[in-house]
C-alpha positions in Angstrom: -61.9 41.4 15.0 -61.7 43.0 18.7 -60.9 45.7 19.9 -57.1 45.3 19.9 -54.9 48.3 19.0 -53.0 49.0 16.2 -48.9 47.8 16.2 -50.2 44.4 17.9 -50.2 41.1 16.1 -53.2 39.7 14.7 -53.3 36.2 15.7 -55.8 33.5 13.7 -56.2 30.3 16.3 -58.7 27.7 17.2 -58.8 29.0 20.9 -61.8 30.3 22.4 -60.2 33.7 22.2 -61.3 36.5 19.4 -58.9 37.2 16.5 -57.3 40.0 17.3 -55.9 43.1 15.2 -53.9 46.3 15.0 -56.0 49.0 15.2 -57.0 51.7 17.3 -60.3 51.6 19.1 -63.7 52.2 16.6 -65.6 53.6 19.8 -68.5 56.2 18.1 -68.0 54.3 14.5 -71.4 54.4 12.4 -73.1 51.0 12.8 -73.6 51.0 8.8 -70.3 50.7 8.1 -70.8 47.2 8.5 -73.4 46.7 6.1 -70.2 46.9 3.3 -69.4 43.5 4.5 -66.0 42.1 5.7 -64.0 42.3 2.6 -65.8 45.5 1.1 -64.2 46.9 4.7 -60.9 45.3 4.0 -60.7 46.7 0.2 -62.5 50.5 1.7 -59.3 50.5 4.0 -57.1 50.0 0.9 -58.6 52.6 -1.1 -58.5 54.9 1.8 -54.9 54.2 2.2 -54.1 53.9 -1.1 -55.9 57.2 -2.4 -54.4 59.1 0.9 -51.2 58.3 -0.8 -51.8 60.0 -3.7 -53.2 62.8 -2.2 -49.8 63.7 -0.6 -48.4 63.0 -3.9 -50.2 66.2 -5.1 -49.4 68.2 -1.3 -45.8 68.1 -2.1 -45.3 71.1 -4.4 -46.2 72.6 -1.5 -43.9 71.0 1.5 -42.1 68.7 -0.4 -41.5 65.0 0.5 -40.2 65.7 3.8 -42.7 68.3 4.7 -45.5 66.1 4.3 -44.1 62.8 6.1 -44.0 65.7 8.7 -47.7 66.2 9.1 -48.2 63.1 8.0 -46.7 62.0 11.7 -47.5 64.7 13.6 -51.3 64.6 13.1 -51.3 60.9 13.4 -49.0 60.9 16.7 -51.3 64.1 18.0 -55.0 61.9 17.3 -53.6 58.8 18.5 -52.0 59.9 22.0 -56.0 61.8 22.3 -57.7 59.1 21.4 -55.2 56.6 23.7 -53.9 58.2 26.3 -50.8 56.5 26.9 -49.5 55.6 30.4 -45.7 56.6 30.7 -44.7 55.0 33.7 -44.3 51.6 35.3 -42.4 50.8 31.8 -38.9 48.8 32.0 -35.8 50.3 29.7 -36.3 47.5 27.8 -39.8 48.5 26.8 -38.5 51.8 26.2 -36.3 51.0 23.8 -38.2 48.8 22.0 -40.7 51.4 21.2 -38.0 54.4 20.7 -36.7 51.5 17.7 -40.3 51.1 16.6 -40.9 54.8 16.6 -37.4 55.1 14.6 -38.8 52.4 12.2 -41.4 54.0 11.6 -40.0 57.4 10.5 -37.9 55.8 8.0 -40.5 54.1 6.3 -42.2 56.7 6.3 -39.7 59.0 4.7 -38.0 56.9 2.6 -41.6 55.8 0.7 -42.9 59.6 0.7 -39.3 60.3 -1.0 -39.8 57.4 -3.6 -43.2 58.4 -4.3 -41.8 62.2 -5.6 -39.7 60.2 -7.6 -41.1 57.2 -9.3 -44.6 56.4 -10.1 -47.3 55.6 -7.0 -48.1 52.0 -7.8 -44.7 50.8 -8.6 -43.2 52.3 -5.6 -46.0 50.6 -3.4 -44.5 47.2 -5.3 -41.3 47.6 -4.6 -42.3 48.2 -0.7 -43.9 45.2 -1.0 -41.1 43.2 -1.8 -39.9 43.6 1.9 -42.6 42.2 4.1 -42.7 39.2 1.2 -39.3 38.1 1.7 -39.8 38.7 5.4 -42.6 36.4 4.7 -40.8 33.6 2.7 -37.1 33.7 5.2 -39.3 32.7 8.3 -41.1 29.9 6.6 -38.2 28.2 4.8 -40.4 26.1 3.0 -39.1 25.2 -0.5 -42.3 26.0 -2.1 -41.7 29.6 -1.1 -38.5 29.4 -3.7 -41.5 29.8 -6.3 -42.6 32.7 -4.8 -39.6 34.3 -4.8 -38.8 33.6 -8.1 -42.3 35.2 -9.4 -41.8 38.9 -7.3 -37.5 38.4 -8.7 -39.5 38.2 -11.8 -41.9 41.3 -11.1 -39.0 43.2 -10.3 -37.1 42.6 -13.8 -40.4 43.4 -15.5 -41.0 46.4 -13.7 -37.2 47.8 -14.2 -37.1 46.4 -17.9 -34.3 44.5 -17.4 -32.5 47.3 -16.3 -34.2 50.1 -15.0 -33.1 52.2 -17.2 -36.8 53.8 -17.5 -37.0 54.5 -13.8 -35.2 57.0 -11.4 -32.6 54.6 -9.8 -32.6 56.7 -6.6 -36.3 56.1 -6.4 -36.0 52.5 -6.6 -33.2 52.6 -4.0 -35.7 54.7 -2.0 -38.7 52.3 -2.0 -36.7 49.0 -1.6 -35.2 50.7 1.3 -38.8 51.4 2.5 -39.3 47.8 2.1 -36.9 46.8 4.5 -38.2 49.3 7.0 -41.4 47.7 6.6 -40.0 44.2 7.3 -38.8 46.1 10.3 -41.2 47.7 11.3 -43.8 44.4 11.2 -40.8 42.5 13.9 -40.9 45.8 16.2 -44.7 46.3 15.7 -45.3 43.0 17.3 -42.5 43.3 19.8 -44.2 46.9 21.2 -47.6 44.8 21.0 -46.2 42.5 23.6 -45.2 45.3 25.7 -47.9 47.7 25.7 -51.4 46.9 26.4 -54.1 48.4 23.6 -52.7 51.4 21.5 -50.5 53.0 23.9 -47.0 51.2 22.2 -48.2 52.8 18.9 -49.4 56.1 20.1 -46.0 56.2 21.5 -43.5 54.9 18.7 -45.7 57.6 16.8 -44.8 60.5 18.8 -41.4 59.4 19.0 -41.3 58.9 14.6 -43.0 62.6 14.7 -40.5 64.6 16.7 -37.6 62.6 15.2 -39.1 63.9 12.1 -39.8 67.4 13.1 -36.6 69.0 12.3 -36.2 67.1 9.0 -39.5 68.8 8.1 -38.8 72.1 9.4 -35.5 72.2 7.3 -36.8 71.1 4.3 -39.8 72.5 4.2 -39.5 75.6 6.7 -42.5 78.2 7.0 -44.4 76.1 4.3 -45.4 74.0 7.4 -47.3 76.7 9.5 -49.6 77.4 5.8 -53.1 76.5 6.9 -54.2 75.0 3.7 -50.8 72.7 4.2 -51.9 71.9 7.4 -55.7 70.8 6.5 -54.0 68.6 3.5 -51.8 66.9 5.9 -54.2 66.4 8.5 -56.1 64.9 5.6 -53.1 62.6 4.5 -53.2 61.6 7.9 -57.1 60.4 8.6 -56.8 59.0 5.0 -53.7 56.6 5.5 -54.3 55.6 8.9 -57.7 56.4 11.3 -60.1 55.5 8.7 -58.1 52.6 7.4 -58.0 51.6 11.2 -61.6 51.7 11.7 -62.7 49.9 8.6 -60.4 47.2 9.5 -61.1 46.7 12.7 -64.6 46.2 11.6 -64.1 43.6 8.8 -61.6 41.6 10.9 -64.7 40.8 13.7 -66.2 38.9 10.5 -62.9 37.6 8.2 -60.3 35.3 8.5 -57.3 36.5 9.6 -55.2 34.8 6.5 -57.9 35.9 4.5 -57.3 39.5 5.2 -53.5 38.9 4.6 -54.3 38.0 1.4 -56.7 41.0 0.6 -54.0 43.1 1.8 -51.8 41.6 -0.7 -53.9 43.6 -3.6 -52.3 46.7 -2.4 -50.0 47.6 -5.1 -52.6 47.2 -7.7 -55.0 49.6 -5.8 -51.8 51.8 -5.6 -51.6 51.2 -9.5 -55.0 52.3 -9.8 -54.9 55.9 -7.5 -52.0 56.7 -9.3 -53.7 56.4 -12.6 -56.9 58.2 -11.5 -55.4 60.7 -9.2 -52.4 61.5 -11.0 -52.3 60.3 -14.3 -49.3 57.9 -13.8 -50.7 55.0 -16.4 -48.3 51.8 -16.0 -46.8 50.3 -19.2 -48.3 46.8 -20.2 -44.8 45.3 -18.7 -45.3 47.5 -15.4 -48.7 45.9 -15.2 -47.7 42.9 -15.6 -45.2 43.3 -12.6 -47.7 44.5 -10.4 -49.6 41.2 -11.0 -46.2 38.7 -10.5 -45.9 40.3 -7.5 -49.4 40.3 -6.0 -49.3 36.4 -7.2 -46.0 36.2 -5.0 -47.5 37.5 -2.0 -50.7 35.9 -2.3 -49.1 32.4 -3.0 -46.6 32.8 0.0 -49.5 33.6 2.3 -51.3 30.8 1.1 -48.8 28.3 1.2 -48.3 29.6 5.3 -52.2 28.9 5.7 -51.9 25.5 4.1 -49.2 24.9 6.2 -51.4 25.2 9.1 -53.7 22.8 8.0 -52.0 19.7 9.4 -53.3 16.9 11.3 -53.1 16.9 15.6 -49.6 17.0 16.8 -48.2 18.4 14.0 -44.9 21.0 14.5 -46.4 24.7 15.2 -46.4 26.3 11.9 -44.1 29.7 11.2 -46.2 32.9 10.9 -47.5 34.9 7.9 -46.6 38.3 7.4 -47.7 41.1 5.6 -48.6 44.7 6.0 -49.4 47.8 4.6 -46.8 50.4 4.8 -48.6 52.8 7.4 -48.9 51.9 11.1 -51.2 48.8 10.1 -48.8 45.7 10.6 -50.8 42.7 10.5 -49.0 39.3 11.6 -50.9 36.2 11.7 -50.5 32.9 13.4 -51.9 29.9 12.3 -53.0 27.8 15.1 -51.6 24.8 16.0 -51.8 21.5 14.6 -55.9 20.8 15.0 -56.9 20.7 11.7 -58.4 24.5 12.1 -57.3 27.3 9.5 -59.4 30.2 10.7 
């Protein structure tokens, strides 16, 4: 992995050029880190992210859902633009508006999952996100195979709503499948901004942008709660959970992994969601909730798969269509399998 910012691609090819990812830069990281190893990185990240999540689970008493996707932004916007330093001129309208869409993007993710997440348990919220990136996923490879996958996450979904939903809070359901179409979104803009803004700065700046569209959505829902230093600290915390750290450990393991094969870790999110949720805040899943979780990881991992398979064809061979996944903080991750050469890392 190099030392490309977060909201670009990451691109897997047989070039002499490094895969890149989406990450801000890991300048002053401990050197140990490393010593986890590529895919103890990857699965740290998730943890981090995973375990952040919960943590503003237990913040919202205190600031409610739109209180803490307030902080949540603001911290993040206020250590990226340090850390980056964005340049704000020379930049065409067009760029402009790509990242004020990004930015928006991103604040609706944002607050729609924060609102599921008050309303419906962590780890089925985080697999119902999921089901947006996936189908994202499986429209741009139009490969029939990817009718299986489908058909397992349409199967997750039943599972996880027994039939009906009855047992969950419909609004939260609306809420995280709504987030799930933000992320799709949000992974199309991400790579757009990437394009058009060299390292970090298209992030650090669709940040700011999600923060202060944000700000009075925060202020009226949660008011003076917001100025409470303990609030503050917890948000702050929320924030370096869900996205620096994540960032760093990342950008660490992809120097040493696969860029598909990091697609597919990430694909383990919802049960590491399944499992913060338990431990942090007692939300055991039902035996058919677990068994949703799983349908759906299998989706995503087997539609990721089939896209790296796909990228093993012989010289001359049609360019193969990208994989897609992502977590749903500012971590898109798209990756392109090189051309036809035979090469799949």
């Amino acid at each position: 992995m190099n030392n490309n910012s977060p909201g670009q691609p990451v691109t897997s090819s047989s070039s002499s050029q490094p895969t890149s990812t989406s990450t801000p830069a890991a300048t002053g990281v401990p050197g140990r880190l490393g010593s986890l190893g590529p895919v103890g990185l990857v699965l740290a990240g998730g943890i981090s992210v995973q375990f952040g999540g919960a943590l503003a689970v237990t913040l919202m008493p205190r600031a409610g859902a739109l209180g803490v996707v307030t902080l949540r932004l603001l911290a993040a916007a206020v250590i990226l633009l340090v850390v980056c330093r964005p340049r704000l001129r020379g930049h065409s309208r067009t760029d402009w508006g790509t990242v004020i869409v990004f930015g928006i993007t991103m604040g609706a993710m944002n607050g729609l999952f924060y609102e599921a997440v008050d309303r419906i348990p962590l780890g089925l919220a985080v697999t119902l996100e999921v089901l947006g990136p996936l189908a994202l996923s499986v429209l741009a490879s139009r490969r029939l195979i990817n009718a299986l996958w489908a058909g397992l996450a349409l199967g997750g979904v039943f599972l996880l709503g027994g039939g009906d939903f009855s047992g969950l809070d419909p609004v939260g359901v609306g809420l995280a499948l709504g987030a799930g179409a933000m992320w799709a979104t949000y992974i199309i803009f991400s790579a757009r901004t990437g394009r058009r803004f060299p390292q970090a700065d298209g992030l650090a700046l669709a940040m700011a942008v999600a923060a202060l569209l944000f700000l009075p959505l925060g202020i009226v829902g949660a008011g003076s709660r917001l100025l409470d230093p303990t609030t503050v600290a917890l948000g702050s915390s929320v924030a370096v959970l869900s996205s620096v750290l994540p960032y760093t450990l990342e950008l660490l393991a992809l120097r040493r992994l696969p860029a598909h094969t990091f697609a597919v870790l990430m694909s383990l999110e919802p049960a590491i969601a399944a499992t913060a949720g338990f431990l942090v805040l007692g939300q055991a899943l039902s035996a058919p909730q677990a068994a949703a979780v799983a349908l759906v990881i299998a989706a995503s991992v087997g539609a990721v798969r089939s896209q790296v398979g796909r990228g093993r064809n012989p010289a001359g061979g049609a360019r193969p269509e990208p994989v897609v996944t992502a977590r749903p903080e500012p971590q898109p991750v798209v990756v392109a399998q090189p051309e036809g050469n035979g090469s799949a890392s």
